[in-house]
VOFI-610351 format. One record per residue (C-alpha): residue number from 1; residue in three letters; x, y, z. Coordinates in Angstrom, 2 decimals, always signed. Each point is the difference from the previous one (the first is absolute). Example, Ala and Ser with C-alpha at 12.3 -4.5 7.8 and 13.67 -1.06 7.14 Angstrom:
! residues 2
1,ALA,+12.30,-4.50,+7.80;
2,SER,+1.37,+3.44,-0.66;
This chain:
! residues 166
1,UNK,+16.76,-52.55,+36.40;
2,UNK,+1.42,+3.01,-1.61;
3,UNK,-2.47,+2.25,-1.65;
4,UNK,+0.62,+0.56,-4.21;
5,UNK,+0.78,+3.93,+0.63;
6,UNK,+2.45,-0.55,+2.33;
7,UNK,+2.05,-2.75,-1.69;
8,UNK,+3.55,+1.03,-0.94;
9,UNK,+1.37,+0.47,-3.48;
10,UNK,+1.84,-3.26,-0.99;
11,UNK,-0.07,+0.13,-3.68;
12,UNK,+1.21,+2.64,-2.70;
13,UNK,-3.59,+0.30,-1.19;
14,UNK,-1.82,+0.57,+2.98;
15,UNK,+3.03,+3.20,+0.67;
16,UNK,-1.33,+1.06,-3.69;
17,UNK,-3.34,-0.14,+0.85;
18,UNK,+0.46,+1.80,+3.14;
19,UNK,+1.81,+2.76,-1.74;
20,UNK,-2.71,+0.43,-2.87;
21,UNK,-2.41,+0.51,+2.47;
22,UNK,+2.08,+2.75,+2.12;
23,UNK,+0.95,+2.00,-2.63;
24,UNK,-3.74,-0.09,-1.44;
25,UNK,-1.50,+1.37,+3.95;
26,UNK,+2.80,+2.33,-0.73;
27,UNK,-1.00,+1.35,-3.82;
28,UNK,-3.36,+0.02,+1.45;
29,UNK,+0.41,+1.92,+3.20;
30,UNK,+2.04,+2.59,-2.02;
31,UNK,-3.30,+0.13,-2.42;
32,UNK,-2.12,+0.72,+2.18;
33,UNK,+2.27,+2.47,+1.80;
34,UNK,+0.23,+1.82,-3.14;
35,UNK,-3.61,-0.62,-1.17;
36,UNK,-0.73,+2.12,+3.24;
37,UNK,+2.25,+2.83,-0.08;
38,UNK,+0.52,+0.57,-3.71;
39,UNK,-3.44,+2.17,-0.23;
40,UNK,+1.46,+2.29,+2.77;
41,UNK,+3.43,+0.69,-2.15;
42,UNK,-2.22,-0.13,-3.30;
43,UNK,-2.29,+3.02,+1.42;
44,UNK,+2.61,+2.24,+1.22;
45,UNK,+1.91,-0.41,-3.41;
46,UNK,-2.64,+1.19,-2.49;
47,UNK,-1.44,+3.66,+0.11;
48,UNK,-3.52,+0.63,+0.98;
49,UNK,-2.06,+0.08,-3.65;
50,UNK,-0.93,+3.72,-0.45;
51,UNK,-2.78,+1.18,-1.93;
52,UNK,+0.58,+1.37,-3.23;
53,UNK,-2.53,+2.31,+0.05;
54,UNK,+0.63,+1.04,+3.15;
55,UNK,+0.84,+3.68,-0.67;
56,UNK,-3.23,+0.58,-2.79;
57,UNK,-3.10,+2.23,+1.22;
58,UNK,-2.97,-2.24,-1.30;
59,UNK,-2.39,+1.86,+1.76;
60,UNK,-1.66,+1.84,-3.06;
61,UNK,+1.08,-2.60,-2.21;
62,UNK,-2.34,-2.76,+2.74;
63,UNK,-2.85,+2.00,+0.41;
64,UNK,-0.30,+0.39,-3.97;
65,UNK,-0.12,-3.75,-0.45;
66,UNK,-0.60,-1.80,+2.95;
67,UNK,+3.44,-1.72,-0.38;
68,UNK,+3.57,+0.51,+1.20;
69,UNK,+2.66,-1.45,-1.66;
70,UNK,+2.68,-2.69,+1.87;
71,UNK,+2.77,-0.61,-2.54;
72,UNK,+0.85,+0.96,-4.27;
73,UNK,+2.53,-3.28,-1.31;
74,UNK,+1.16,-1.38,-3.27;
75,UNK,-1.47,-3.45,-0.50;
76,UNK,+0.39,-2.54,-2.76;
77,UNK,+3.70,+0.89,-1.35;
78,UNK,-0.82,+3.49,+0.18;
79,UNK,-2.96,-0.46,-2.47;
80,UNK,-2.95,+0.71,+2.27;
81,UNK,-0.67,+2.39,+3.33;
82,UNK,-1.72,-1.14,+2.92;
83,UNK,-1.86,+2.56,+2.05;
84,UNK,-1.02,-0.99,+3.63;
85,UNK,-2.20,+2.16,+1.65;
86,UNK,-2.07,-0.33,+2.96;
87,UNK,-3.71,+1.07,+0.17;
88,UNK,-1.59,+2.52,+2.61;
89,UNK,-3.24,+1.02,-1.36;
90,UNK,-1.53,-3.00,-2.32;
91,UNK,-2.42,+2.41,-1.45;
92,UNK,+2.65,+2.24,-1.32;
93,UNK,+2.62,-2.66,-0.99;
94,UNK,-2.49,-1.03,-2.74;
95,UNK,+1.51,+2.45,-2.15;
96,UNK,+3.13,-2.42,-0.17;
97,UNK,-2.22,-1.60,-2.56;
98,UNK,-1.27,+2.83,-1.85;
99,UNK,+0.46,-1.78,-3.59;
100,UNK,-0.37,+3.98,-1.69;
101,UNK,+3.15,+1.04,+2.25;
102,UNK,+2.50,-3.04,+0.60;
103,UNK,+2.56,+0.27,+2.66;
104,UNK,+2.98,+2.22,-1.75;
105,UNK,+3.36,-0.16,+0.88;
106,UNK,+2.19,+2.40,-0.87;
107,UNK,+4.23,+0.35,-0.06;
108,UNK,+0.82,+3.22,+1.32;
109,UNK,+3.07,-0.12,-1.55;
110,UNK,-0.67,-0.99,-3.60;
111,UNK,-3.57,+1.52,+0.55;
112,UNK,-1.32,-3.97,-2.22;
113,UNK,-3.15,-1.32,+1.02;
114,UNK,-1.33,-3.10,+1.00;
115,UNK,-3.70,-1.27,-0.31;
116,UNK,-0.57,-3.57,-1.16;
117,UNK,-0.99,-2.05,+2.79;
118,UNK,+1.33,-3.63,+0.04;
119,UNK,-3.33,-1.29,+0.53;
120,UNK,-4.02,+0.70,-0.52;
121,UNK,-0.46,+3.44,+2.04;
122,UNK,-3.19,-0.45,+0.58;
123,UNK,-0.27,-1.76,+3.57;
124,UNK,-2.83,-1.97,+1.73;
125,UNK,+2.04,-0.33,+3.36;
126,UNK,-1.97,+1.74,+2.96;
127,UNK,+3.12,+2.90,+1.43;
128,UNK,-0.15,-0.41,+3.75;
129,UNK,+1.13,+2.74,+2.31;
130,UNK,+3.81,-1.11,+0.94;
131,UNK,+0.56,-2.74,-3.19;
132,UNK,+2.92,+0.18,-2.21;
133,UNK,-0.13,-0.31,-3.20;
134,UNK,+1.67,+0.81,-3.65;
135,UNK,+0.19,+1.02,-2.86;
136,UNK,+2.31,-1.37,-2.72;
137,UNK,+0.87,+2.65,-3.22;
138,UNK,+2.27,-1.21,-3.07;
139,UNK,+3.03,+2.00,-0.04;
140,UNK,+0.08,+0.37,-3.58;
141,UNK,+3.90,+1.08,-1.35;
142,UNK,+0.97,-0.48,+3.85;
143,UNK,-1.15,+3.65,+0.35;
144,UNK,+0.50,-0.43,+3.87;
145,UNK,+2.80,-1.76,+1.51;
146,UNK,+0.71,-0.57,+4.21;
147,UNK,+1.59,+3.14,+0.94;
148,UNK,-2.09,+2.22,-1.63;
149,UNK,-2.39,+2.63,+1.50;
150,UNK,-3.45,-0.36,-1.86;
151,UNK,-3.37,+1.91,+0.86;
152,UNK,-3.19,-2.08,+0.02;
153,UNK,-3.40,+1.17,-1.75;
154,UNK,-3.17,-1.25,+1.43;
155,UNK,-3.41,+1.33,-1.65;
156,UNK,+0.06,+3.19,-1.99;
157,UNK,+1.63,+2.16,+2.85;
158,UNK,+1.39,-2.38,+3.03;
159,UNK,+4.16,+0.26,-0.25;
160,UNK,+2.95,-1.23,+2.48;
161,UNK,+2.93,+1.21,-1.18;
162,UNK,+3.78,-0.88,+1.02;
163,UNK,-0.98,-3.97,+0.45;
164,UNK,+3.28,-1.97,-0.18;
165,UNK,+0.32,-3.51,-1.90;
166,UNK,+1.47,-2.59,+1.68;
């Protein structure tokens, strides 16, 4: 008795069939081949991030307020800026929330200024050591655009100057 695998092709169907299923073990095998090496050729194709801020001296600018800032970008069409920043000393970053003295934003180019925040400044989030978080400003007129070079007020006397928009 012959065994169903092993019985020859006698009809133009069963040489269909047979074909279907080759060149499907085929597609496959070439998906998974790719599935496993495309990261490798993906990785070595796109440059390593770099941080924006890279070149900045926070130093004074941290230990005034506790924070240090991660990244400056146009939002929302261009109508709003959102500030990340990253907190070191929760006692100090507080001031982020001073509702007398907003966050300011300033173009150093067109010298406008920005102050609105997007939302309710006041905040009843705990700031942990090491969280992000941000703060959104309405970019009233588009007064700051990516590409620009803006300096960030914090309190009445904290400043970072030189911050580039993304």
């Amino acid at each position: 008795m012959q065994h169903a695998s092993t019985k020859p092709v006698t009809s133009f169907r069963d040489m269909w069939n047979l074909i279907g299923l080759a060149s499907l073990a085929l597609v496959l095998a070439g998906l998974t081949l790719w599935l496993l090496t495309w990261p490798k050729f993906w990785t070595a194709q796109q440059p390593v991030p770099s941080d924006p801020l890279a070149g900045l001296a926070q130093t004074a600018f941290t230990e005034a307020t506790g924070i240090r800032i991660l990244l400056v970008f146009s939002t929302a069409g261009g109508g709003m800026i959102d500030v990340r920043y990253q907190v070191i000393d929760p006692d100090k970053a507080v001031i982020i929330h001073d509702t007398q003295n907003p966050p300011r934003l300033m173009n150093e180019t067109s010298q406008k200024i920005i102050d609105r925040p997007f939302h309710d400044h006041s905040s009843r989030t705990e700031l942990r050591t090491g969280g992000t978080y941000q703060e959104i400003l309405v970019n009233e007129g588009g007064a700051i655009k990516p590409g620009d070079l803006i300096t960030i007020f914090i309190g009445s006397n904290a400043r970072l100057e030189h911050v580039p928009v993304q």
